[in-house]
N, C-alpha and C positions, 0 to 999 in steps of 0.2 A: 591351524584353525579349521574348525569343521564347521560344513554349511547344511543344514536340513533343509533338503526339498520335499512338499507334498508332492505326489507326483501323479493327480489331476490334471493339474496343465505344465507343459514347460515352463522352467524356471529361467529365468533370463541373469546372468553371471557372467559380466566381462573383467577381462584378466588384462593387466599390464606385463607386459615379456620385455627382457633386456637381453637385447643381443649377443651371443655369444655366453649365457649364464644356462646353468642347469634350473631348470623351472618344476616346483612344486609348491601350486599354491594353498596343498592344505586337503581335506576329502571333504568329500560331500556324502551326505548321510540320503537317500530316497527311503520315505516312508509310505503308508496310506494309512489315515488316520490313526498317525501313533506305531503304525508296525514298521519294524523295518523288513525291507522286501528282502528276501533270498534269493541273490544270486546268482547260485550255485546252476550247471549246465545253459548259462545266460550269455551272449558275445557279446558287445560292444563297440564300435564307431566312430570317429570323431573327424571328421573335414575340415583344416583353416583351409578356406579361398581369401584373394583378393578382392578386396572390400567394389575394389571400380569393375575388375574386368570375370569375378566370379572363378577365376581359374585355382582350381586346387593345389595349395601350394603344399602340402602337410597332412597326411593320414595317418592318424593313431588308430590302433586298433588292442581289443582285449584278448589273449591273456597276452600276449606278448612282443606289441608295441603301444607303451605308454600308457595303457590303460588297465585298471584292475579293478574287478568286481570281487566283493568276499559274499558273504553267506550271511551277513548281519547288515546287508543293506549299504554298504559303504565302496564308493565309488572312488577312486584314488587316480588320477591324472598328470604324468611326468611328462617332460621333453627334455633331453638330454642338453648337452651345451651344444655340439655336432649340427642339431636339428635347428636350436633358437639362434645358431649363424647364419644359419641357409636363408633363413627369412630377412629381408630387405625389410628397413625400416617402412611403417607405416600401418594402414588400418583394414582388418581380414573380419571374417566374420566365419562364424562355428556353430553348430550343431553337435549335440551327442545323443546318437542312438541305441538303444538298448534292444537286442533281440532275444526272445524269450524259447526255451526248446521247442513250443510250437510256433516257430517261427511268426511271431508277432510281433512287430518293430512298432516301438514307441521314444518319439523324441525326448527326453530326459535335461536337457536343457539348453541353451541356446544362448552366442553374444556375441560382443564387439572382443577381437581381443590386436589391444596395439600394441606395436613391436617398437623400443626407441632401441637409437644407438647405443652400444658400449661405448664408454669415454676412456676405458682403460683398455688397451691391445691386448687379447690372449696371446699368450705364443700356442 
C-alpha cells in the first residue's frame, strides 16, 4: 500500500510493529503539488525513541539501513525481524528526515509507532 504525502507540512503516520516480524508497511510517495520529488543524491534519517524517556532506541538510515529513496519520489521503509526484536514492547515515537545535496534537512513525516508482543516464539 502506498501512502502520498504533500510534502508542505509533515505528514503524521503511525505504524503498529510486532515483535520479532520483518516490517514493511508499504511506501510512501512525497510529492509537491502533483510532482513527485527526485531523490536522487538525497540521504535520509529516521529516529524511534521511547515514547516516556526520549531515548533512541533505533536509527534507520538511507541508502543502507532501512531506508530507501528512488528518483520518482518514493520513500520505502524496512526493519528487519533482528531490529523489531530489539525493541520492548510499547509506545516510541519517529521522525523522518530527508536531507537534500544542499544539505537542507526537511522533516517528511512524523508518529506514534507501537511495538506489541509476538505471541508466537521465533527460533
Amino acid at each position: 500500500m502506498a501512502t502520498i504525502i504533500d510534502t508542505t507540512t509533515p505528514a503524521r503516520i503511525d505504524y503498529t510493529v510486532w515483535q520479532g516480524d520483518d516490517f514493511a508497511p508499504g511506501t510512501i510517495t512525497a510529492d509537491v503539488s502533483g510532482t513527485p520529488i527526485n531523490f536522487t543524491g538525497y540521504s535520509a534519517k529516521m529516529e524511534i525513541r521511547l515514547a516516556t524517556t526520549n531515548e533512541v532506541q533505533l536509527t534507520l538510515t538511507s541508502p543502507s539501513s532501512g531506508i530507501t529513496l528512488s528518483s520518482v519520489g518514493v520513500i520505502t521503509i524496512t526493519m528487519t525481524a533482528a531490529q523489531t526484536n530489539a525493541l520492548a514492547a510499547g509506545e516510541y515515537r519517529y521522525d523522518l528526515q530527508i536531507t537534500s545535496p544542499l544539505a537542507k534537512i526537511k522533516t517528511y513525516t512524523w508518529g506514534i509507532i507501537i511495538v506489541s508482543n509476538d505471541v508466537t516464539a521465533n527460533a
